[in-house]
Phi, psi and omega in degrees: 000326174319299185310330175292288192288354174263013182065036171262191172239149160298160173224122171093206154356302169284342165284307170301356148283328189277290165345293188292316182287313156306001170274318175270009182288124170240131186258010158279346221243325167299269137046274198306332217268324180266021154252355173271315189283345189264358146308295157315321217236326175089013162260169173269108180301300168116200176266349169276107218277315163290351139287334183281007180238353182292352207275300193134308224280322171294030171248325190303279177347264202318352171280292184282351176270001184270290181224111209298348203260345192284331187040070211229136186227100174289123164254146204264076174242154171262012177303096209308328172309299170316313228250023208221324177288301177320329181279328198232035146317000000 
């Protein structure tokens, strides 16, 4: 999968994994999971479902409209450290 993001292709062993995990991908089940969390938080996901939660922050929201008490104060820098705090909030 490393390899997949750096735009290569897979090969051997790692394409039938990378294969066997897109197989068991339901994309109905994202669908469903990003019209619930952008209904709490009032954010836009976008059409990458994992580039649009990767920042943190809109999982930070969802934290706080799930339970209010957490007061969790995300920040939207694009900094990879920053947006790694934001997750293990």
């Amino acid at each position: 999968m490393a390899n997949q993001q750096r735009g290569n292709s897979a090969y051997g062993l790692d394409k039938q994994l990378a294969d066997k995990a897109l197989a068991k991908y339901d994309k109905q089940s994202e669908e469903e999971a990003k019209d619930w969390i952008e209904a709490l938080t009032s954010h836009s996901i976008g059409d990458d479902f994992g580039l649009g939660l990767k920042s943190g922050v809109v999982l930070c929201d969802l934290a706080n409209a799930l339970d209010p008490s957490l007061k969790l104060k995300p920040t939207s820098s694009t900094m990879p450290f920053k947006q790694m705090e934001n997750i293990s909030a």
